[in-house]
ZADO-1210 file (C-alpha; in nm, 4 decimals, padded with zeros to 6 digits):
<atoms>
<atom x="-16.0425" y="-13.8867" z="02.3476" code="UNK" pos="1"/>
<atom x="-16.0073" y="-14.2320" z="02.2944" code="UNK" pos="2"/>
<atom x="-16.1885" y="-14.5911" z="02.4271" code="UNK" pos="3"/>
<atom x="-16.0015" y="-14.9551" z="02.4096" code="UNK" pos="4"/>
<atom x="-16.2762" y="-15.1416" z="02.2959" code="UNK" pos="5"/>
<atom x="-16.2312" y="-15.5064" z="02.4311" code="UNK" pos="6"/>
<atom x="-16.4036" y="-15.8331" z="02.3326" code="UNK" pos="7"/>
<atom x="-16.4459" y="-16.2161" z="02.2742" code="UNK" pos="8"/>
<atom x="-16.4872" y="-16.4102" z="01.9740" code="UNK" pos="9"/>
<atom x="-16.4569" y="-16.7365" z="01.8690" code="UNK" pos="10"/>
<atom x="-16.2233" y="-16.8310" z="01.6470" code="UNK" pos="11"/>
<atom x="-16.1235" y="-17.1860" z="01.5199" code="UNK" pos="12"/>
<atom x="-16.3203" y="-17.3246" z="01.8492" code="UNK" pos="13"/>
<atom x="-16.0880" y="-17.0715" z="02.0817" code="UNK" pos="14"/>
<atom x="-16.2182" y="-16.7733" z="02.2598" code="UNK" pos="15"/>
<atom x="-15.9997" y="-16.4661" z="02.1322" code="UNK" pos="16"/>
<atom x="-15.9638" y="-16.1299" z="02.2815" code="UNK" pos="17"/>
<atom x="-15.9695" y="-15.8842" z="02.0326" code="UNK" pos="18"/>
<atom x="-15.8615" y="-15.4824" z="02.1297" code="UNK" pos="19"/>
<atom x="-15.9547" y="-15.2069" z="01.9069" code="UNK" pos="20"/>
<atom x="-15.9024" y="-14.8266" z="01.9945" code="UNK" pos="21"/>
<atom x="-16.1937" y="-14.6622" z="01.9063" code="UNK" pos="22"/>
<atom x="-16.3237" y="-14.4487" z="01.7970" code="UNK" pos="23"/>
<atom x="-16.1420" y="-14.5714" z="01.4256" code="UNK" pos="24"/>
<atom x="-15.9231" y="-14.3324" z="01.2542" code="UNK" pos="25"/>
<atom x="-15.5492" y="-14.1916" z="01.3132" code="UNK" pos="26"/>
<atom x="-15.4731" y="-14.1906" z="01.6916" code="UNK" pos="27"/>
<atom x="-15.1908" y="-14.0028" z="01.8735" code="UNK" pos="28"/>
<atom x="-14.9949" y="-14.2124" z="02.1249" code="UNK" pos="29"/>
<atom x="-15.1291" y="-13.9649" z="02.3862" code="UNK" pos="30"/>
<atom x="-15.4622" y="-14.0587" z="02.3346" code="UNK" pos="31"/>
<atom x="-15.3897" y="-14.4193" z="02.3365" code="UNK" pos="32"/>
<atom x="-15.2322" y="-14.4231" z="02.6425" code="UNK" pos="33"/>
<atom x="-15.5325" y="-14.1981" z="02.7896" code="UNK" pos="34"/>
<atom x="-15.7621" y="-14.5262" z="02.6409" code="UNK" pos="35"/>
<atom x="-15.5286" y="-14.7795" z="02.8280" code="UNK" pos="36"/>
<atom x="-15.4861" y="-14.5391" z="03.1531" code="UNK" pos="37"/>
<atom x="-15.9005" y="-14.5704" z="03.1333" code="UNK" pos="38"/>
<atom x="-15.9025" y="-14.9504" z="03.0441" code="UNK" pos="39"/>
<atom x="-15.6827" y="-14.9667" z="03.3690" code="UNK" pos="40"/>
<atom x="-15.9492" y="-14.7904" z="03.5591" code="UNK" pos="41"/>
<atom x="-16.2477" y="-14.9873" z="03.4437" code="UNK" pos="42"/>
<atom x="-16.0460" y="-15.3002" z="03.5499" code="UNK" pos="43"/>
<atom x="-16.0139" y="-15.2114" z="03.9272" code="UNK" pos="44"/>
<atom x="-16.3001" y="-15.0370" z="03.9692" code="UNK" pos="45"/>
<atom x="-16.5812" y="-15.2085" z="03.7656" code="UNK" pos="46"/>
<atom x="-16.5377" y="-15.6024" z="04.0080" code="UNK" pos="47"/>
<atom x="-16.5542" y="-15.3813" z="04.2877" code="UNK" pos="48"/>
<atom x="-16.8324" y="-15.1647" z="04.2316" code="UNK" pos="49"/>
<atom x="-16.9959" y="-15.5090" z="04.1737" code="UNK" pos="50"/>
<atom x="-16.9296" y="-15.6446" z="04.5060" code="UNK" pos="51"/>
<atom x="-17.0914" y="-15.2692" z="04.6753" code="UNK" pos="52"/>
<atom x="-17.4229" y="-15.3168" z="04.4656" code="UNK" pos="53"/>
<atom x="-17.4603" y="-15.7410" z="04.5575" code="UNK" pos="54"/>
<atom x="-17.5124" y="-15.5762" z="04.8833" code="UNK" pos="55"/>
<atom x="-17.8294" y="-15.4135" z="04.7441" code="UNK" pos="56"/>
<atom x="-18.1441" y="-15.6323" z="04.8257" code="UNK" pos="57"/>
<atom x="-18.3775" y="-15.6380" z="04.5275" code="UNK" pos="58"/>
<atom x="-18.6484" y="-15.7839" z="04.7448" code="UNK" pos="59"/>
<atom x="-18.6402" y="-15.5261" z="05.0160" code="UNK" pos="60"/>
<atom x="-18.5484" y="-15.1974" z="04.7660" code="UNK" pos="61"/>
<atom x="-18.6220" y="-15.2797" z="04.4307" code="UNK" pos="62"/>
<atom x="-18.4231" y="-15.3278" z="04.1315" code="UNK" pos="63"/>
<atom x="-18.4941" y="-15.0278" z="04.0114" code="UNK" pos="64"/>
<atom x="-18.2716" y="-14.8958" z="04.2867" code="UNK" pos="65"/>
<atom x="-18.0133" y="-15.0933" z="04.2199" code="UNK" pos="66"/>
<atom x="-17.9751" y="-14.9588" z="03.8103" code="UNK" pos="67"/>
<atom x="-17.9410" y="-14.5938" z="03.9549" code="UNK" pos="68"/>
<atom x="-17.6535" y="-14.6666" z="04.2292" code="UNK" pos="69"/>
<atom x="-17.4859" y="-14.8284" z="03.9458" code="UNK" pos="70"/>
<atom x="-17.5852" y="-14.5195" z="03.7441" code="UNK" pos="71"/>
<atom x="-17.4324" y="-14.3234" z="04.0709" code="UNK" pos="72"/>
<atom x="-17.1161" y="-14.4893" z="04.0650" code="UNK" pos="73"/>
<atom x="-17.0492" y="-14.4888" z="03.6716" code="UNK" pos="74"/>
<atom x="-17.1427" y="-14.1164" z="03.6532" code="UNK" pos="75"/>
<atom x="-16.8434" y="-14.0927" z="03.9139" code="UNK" pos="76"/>
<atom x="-16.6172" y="-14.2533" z="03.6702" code="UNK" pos="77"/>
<atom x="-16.6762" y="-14.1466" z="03.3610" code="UNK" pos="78"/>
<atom x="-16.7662" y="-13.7754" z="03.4343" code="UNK" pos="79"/>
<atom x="-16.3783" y="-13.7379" z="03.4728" code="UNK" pos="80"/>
<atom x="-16.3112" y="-13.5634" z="03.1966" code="UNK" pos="81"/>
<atom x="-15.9144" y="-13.6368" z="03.2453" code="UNK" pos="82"/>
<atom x="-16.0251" y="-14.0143" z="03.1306" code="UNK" pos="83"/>
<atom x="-16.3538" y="-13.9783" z="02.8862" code="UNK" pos="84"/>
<atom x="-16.5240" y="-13.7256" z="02.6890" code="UNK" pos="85"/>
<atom x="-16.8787" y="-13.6337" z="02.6614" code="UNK" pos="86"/>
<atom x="-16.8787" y="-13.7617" z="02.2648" code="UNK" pos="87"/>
<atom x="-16.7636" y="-14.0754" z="02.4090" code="UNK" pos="88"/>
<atom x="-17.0248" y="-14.0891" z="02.6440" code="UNK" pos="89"/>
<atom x="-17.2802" y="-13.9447" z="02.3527" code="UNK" pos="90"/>
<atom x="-17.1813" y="-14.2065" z="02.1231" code="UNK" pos="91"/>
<atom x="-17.2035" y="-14.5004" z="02.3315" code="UNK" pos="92"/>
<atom x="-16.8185" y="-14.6047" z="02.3687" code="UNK" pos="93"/>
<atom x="-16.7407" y="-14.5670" z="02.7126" code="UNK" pos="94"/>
<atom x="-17.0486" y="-14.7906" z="02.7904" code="UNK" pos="95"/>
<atom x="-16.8955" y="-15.1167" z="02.5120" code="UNK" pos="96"/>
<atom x="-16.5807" y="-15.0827" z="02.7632" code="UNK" pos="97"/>
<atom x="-16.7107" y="-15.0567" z="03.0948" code="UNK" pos="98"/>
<atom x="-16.9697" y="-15.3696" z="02.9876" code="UNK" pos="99"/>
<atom x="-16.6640" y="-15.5503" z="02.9095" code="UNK" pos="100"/>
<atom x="-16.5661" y="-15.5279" z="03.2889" code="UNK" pos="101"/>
<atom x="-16.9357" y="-15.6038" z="03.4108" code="UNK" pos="102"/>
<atom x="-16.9937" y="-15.9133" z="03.6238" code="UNK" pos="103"/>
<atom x="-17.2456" y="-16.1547" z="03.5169" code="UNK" pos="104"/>
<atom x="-17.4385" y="-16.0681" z="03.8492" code="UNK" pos="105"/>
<atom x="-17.4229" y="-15.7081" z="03.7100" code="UNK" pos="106"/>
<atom x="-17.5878" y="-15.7875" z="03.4094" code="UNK" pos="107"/>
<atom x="-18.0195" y="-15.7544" z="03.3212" code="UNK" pos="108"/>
<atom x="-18.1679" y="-16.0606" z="03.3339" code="UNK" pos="109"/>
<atom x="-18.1687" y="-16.2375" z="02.9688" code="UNK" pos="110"/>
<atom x="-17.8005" y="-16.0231" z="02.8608" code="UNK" pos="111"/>
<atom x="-17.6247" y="-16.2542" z="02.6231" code="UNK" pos="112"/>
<atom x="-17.2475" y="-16.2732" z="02.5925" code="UNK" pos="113"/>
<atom x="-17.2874" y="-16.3989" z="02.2091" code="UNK" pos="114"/>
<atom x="-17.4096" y="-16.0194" z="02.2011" code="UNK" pos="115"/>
<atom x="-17.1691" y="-15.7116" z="02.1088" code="UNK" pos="116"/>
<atom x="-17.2297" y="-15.4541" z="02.3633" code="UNK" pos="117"/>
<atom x="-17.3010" y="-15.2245" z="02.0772" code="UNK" pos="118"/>
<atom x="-17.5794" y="-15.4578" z="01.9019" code="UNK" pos="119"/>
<atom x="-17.7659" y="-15.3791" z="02.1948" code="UNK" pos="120"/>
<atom x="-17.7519" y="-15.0185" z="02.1927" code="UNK" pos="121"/>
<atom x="-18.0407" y="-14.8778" z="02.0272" code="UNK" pos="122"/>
<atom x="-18.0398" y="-14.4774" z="01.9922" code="UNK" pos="123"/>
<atom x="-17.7760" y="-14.4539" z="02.2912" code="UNK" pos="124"/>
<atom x="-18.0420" y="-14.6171" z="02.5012" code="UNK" pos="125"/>
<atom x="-17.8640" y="-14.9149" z="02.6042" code="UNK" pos="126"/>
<atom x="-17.8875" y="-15.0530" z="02.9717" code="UNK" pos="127"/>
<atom x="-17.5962" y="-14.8512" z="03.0575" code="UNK" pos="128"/>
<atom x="-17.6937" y="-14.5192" z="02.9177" code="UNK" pos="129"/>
<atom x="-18.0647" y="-14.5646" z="03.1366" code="UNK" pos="130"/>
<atom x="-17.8544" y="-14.5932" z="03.4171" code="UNK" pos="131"/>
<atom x="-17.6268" y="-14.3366" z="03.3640" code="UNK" pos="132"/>
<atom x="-17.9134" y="-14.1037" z="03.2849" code="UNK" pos="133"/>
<atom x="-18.1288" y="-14.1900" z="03.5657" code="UNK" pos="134"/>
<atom x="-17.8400" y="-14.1494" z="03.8525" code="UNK" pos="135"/>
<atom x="-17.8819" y="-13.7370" z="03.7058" code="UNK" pos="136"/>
<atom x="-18.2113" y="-13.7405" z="03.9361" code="UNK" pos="137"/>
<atom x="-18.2204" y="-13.7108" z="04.3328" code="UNK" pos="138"/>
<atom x="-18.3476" y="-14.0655" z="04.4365" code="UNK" pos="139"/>
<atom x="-18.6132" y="-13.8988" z="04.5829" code="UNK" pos="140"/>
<atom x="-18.7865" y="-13.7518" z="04.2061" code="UNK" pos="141"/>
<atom x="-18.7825" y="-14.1029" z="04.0653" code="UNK" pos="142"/>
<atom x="-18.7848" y="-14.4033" z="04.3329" code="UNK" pos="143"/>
<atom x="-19.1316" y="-14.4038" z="04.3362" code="UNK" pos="144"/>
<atom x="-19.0668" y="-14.5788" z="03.9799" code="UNK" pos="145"/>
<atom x="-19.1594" y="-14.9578" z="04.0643" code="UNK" pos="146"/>
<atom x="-18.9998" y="-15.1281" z="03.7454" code="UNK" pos="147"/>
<atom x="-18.7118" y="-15.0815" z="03.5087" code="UNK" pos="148"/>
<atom x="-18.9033" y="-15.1166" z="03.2087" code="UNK" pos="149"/>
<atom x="-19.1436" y="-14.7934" z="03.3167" code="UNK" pos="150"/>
<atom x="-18.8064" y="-14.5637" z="03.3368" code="UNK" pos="151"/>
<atom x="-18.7167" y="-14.7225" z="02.9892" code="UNK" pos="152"/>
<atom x="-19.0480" y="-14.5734" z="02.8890" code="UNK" pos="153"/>
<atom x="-18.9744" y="-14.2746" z="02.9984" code="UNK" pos="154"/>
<atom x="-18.6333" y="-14.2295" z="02.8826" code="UNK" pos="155"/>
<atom x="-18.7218" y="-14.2919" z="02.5117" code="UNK" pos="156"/>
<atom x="-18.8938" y="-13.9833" z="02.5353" code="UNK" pos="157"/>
<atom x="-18.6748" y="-13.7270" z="02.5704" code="UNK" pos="158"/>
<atom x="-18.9451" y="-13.4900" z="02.5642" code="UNK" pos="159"/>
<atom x="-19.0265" y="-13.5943" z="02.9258" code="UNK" pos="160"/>
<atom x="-18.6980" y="-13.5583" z="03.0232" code="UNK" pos="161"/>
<atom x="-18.6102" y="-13.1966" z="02.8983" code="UNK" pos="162"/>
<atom x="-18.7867" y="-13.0247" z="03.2366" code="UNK" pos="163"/>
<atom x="-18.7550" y="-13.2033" z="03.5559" code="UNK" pos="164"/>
<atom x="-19.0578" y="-13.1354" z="03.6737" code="UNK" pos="165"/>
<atom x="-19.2530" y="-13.3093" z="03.4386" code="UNK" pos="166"/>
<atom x="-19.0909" y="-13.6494" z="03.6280" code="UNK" pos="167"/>
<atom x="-19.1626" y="-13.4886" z="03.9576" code="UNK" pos="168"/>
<atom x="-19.5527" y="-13.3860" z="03.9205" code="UNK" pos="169"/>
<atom x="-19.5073" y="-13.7810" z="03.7862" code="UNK" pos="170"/>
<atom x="-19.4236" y="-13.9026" z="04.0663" code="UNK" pos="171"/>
<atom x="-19.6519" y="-13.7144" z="04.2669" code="UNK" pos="172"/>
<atom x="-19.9274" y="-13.7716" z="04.1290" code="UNK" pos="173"/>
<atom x="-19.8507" y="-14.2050" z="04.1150" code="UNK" pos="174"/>
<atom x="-19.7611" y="-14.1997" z="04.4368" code="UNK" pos="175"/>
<atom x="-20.1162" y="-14.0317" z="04.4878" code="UNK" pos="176"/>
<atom x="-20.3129" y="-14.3658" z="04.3482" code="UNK" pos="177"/>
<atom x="-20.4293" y="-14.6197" z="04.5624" code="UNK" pos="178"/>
<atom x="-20.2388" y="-14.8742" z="04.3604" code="UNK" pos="179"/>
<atom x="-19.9509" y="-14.8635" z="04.1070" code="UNK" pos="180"/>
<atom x="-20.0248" y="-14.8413" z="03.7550" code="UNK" pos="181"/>
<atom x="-19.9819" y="-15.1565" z="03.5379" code="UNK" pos="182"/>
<atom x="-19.7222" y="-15.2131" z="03.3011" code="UNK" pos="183"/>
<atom x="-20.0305" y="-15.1561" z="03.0049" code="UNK" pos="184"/>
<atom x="-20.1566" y="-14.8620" z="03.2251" code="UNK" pos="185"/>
<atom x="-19.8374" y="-14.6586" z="03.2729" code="UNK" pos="186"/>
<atom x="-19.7254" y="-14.7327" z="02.8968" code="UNK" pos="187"/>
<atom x="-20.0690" y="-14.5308" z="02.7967" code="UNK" pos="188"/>
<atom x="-19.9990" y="-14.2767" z="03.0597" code="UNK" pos="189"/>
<atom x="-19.6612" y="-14.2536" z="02.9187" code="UNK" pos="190"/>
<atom x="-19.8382" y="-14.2143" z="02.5535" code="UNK" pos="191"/>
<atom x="-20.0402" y="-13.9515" z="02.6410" code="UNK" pos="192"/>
<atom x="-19.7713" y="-13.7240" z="02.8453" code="UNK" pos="193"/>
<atom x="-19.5849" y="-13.7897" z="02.4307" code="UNK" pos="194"/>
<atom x="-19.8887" y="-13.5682" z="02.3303" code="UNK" pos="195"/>
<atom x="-19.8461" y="-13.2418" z="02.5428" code="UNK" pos="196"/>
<atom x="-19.4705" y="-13.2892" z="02.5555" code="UNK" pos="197"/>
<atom x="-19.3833" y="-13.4019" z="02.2069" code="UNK" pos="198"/>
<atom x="-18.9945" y="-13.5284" z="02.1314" code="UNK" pos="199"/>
<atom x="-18.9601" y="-13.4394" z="01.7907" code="UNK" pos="200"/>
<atom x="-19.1523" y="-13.0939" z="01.8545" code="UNK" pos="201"/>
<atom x="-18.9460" y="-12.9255" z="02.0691" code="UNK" pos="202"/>
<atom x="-19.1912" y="-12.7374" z="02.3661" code="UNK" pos="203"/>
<atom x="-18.9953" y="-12.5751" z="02.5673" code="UNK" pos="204"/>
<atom x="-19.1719" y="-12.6305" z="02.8592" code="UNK" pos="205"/>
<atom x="-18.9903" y="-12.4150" z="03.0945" code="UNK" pos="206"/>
<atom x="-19.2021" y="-12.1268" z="02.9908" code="UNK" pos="207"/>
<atom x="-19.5071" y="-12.3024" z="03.1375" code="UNK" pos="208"/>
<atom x="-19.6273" y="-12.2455" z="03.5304" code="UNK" pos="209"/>
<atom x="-19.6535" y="-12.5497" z="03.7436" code="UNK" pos="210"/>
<atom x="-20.0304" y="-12.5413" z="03.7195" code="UNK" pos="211"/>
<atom x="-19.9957" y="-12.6306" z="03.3603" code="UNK" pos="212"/>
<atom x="-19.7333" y="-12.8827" z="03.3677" code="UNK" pos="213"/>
<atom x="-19.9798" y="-13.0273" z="03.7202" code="UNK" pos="214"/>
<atom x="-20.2564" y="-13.0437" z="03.4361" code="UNK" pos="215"/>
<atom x="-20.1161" y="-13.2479" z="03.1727" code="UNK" pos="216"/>
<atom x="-19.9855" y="-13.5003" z="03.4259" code="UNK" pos="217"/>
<atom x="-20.3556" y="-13.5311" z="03.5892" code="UNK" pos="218"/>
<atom x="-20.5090" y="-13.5224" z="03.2382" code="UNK" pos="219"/>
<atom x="-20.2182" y="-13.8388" z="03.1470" code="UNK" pos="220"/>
<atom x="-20.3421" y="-14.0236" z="03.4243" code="UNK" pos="221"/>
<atom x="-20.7093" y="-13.9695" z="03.4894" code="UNK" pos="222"/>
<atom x="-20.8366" y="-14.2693" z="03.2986" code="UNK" pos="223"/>
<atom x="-20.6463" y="-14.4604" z="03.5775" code="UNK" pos="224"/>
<atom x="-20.9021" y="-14.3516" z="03.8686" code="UNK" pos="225"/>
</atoms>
């Protein structure tokens, strides 16, 4: 399928909007009118799925809780596969449109507008990607994750990610500790969970009991006690 790509740039002193259908090549009318049916969408829906998640108190439930309703609520949208595909949701596209669309109070602190949406995306781990991939939990395997930056941690290992119960021995066993790890602390924990679970070295870990996968958590954060 097909993404309208919008954005701003200055030209001669004047802000321009420029539209590009993405991604580049020959593309039938049918698919650009399936990009402008889903630029239509993004429109309507994006504002107001703003206004839903101001409601969410970052003091009282975290900010962290906030990413993954927004993760909640995009899954929703572009898991219609009448609107976007899952190569546009591989390579990053759908997430340079729906930025487009996303309030300033939507927006990680320090986001700059000077900034292409797809300058920031680094291996399809942009801010909207983490989000998207974190709303595939139940709340209740990952909010015991106290900051955004120790899910980013985890999600640039896909490793960690390939058997859910890797996150929910995790989470277990933090919740355990009489106080939450550090940002230094949980990096190294992170580090060491790298070493039993490798990304690059495939272990498919599914063939492993509970016991062992309980193991290498413990052993990941037993410096921590």
């Amino acid at each position: 399928m097909a993404i309208l790509i919008r954005r701003k740039v200055a030209i001669d002193s004047a802000e321009v909007e420029l539209k590009t259908y993405q991604p580049s090549g020959r593309l039938s009318k049918r698919e650009r009118e399936q990009a402008d049916r889903l630029d239509e969408a993004l429109k309507k829906k994006i504002p107001a799925l703003a206004q839903q998640l101001l409601k969410i108190d970052q003091k009282a439930e975290g900010v962290v809780r906030r990413w993954y309703v927004l993760g909640q609520e995009l899954r929703v949208l572009v898991d219609d596969s009448k609107l976007v595909s899952s190569s546009d949701i591989s390579s990053g596209l759908i997430w340079q449109a729906v930025w487009y669309y996303l309030p300033e109070s939507l927006r990680p602190a320090g986001s700059s507008d000077t900034e292409d949406y797809s300058d920031k995306q680094h291996k399809r781990k942009d801010h909207l990607s983490l989000c998207y991939e974190i709303s595939d939990f139940d709340w209740n395997e990952v909010g015991w994750i106290q900051r955004w930056d120790d899910w980013q941690q985890i999600a640039f290992r896909p490793g960690l990610l390939r058997d859910p119960r890797i996150i929910h021995a995790l989470g277990i066993a933090i919740s355990a500790l009489a106080t939450y790890p550090t940002r230094e602390v949980f990096r190294n924990v992170v580090k060491k969970l790298v070493e039993d679970f490798p990304t690059r070295q495939h272990r498919d870990s599914s063939l492993l009991s509970d016991d062992v996968i309980e193991k290498a958590v413990s052993g990941a954060l037993s410096f921590t006690r």
